[in-house]
Structures are given as structure tokens and as C-alpha cells.
C-alpha positions as CSV (number, residue, x, y, z in Angstrom):
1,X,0.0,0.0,0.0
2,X,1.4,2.8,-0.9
3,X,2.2,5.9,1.4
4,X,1.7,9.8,0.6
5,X,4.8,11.8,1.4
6,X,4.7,15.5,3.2
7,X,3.8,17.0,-0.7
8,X,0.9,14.8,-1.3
9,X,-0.2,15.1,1.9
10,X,-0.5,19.1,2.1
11,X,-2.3,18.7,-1.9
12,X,-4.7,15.9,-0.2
13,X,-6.0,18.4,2.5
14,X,-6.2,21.2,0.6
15,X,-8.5,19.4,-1.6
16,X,-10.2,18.1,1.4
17,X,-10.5,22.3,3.1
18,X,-12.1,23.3,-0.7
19,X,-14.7,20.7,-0.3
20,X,-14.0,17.5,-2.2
21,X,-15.1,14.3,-0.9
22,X,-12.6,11.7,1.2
23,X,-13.4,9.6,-1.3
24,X,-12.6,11.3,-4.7
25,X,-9.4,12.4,-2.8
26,X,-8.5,8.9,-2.2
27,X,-9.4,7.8,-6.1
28,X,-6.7,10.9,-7.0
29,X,-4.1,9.8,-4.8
30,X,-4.6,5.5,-6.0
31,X,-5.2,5.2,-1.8
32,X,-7.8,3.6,0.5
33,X,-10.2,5.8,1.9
34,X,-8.9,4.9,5.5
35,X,-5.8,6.6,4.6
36,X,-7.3,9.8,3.7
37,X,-9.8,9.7,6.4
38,X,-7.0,9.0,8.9
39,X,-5.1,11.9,7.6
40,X,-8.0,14.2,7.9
41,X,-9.0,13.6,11.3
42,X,-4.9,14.0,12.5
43,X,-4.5,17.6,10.3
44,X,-8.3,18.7,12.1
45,X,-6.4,17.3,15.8
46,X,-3.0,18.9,15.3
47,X,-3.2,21.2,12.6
48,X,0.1,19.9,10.4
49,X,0.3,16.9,8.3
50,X,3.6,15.3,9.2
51,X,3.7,11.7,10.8
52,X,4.4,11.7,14.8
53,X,7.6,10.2,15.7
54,X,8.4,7.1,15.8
55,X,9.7,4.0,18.1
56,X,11.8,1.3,17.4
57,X,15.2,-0.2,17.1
58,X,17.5,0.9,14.1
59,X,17.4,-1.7,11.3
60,X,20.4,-4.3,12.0
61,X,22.3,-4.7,8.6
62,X,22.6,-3.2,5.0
63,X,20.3,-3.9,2.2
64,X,23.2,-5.7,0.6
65,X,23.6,-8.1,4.0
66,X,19.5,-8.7,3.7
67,X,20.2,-9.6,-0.3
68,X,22.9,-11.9,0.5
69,X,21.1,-13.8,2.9
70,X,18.2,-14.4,0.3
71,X,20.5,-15.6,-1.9
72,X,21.9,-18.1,0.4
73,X,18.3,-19.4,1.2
74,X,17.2,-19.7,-2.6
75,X,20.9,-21.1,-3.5
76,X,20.4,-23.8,0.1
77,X,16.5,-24.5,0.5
78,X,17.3,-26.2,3.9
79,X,19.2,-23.9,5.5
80,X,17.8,-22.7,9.0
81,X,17.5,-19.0,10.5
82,X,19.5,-20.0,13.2
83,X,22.6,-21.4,11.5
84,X,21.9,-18.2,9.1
85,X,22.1,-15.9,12.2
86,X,25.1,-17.3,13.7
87,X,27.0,-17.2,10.7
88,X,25.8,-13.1,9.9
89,X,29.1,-11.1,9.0
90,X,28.0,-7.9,10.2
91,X,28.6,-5.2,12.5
92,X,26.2,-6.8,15.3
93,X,24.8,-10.3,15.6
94,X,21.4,-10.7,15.0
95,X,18.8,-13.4,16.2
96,X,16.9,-16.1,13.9
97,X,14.1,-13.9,14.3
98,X,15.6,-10.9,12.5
99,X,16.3,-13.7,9.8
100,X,13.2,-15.0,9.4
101,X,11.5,-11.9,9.2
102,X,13.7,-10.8,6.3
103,X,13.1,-13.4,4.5
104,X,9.2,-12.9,4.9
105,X,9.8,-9.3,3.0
106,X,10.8,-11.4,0.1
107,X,8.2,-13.9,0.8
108,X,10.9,-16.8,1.4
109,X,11.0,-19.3,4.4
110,X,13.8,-21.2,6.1
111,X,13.6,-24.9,6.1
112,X,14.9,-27.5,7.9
113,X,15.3,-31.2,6.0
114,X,12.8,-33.7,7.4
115,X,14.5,-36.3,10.3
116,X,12.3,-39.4,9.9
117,X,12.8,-42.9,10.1
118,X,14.0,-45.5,7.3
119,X,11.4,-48.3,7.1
120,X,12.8,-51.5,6.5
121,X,11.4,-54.4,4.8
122,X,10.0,-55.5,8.0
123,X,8.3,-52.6,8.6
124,X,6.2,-52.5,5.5
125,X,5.4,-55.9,5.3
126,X,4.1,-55.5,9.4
127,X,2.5,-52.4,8.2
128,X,0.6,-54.0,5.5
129,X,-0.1,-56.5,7.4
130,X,-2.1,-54.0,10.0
131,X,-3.9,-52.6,7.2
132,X,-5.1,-55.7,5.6
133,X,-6.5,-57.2,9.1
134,X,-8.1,-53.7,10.2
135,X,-9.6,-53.4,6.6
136,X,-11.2,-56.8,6.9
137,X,-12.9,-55.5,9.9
138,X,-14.4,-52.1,8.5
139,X,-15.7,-54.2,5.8
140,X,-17.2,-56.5,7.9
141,X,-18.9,-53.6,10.1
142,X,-20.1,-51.9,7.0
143,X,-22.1,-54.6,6.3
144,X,-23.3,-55.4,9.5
145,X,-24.5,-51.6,9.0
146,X,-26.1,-52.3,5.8
């Protein structure tokens, strides 16, 4: 979705001060109607159109750290956050959170390779075994039912 900067916003309520509707406003500017609306009822409370100030940490790494760390994911599909995070080469360490959430903005996930067991001949043949006995018995109930 995108944002108006300071410019559009002073041209969005000076259109909305000569009378135009929120919702031709928000048609001009390609935004919802919320936005608009939201903007409105801020300029009416404080009079100016810039954002409050903010909270919140500085962004840990460079866009270039962020790219390379998509490009290890797509190049290793089973590579996890955390083996990501602890290998980082950047000015601060970062968690597997931070990781993960980076590669959400690119819409990419970290994996990790199933751990399973191997069946072994026995296995299957005891398995099919289960499931030809217990199938034997639904039949039977069925048409009991019937």
C-alpha cells in the first residue's frame, strides 16, 4: 500500500479544506479511503500533516547483508535461521528472528530437511499386514450396518 509523502499530503488536504469528498481524494491519490480519512482527522487534531515520531530499534544490517542472505536461502533451501544468524558477518549479531522476518519481506521461508525414520522391509510388510487385518474388519462392520 502505498504511502503519501509530506507534498501529497499538504495537496490531499487542501483538496479536502475546498470541499472535495474523502473519497474522490483517495481515487486521486490511488489510496484507500482509510488513509485519507486517517489523515484528515490527525491535520483537524494537530493542525500539520507530518507523521508523529516514531519507536523502534534501528534496522540491523545493510540492504546488501539482507540480499545476500536471500541468496543463500534460494541457493540452500534447507538452511535454517539460526545457523543463518550465527554465521551473519555484520557489524552486530542478529537473532533467527531478525532472519526470518527478512526473508518474509521477500516472501521466502527457512527450512529445515525432514529427520524421519528408514522403514525396513519388516516394517512394511508388518504395516501392511495391520492394514489388511483392520480393513477386513471395516468391511465387515459396513455390512453389518447395511
Amino acid at each position: 500500500m502505498p504511502r503519501l509523502n509530506e507534498n501529497q499530503s499538504n495537496r490531499a488536504i487542501g483538496q479536502l479544506e475546498t470541499g472535495v469528498s474523502i473519497f474522490e481524494v483517495a481515487r486521486r491519490f490511488h489510496v484507500q479511503r482509510r488513509i485519507i480519512r486517517n489523515l484528515w482527522q490527525c491535520f483537524q487534531q494537530r493542525r500539520v500533516t507530518t507523521d508523529l515520531p516514531r519507536s523502534g530499534i534501528r534496522r540491523i544490517g545493510t540492504r546488501a547483508e539482507d540480499r545476500f542472505m536471500q541468496l543463500q536461502h534460494l541457493r540452500n533451501r534447507f538452511l535454517t535461521a539460526q545457523s543463518t544468524a550465527e554465521n551473519f558477518q555484520g557489524p552486530r549479531n542478529i537473532s533467527r528472528d531478525t532472519v526470518r522476518r527478512r526473508l518474509g519481506e521477500v516472501g521466502l521461508q527457512d527450512h529445515r530437511p525432514a529427520i524421519r525414520l528408514w522403514l525396513t522391509q519388516v516394517h512394511h510388510r508388518n504395516r501392511l499386514q495391520w492394514t489388511m487385518r483392520h480393513r477386513r474388519r471395516a468391511m465387515q462392520q459396513w455390512e453389518n450396518n447395511l
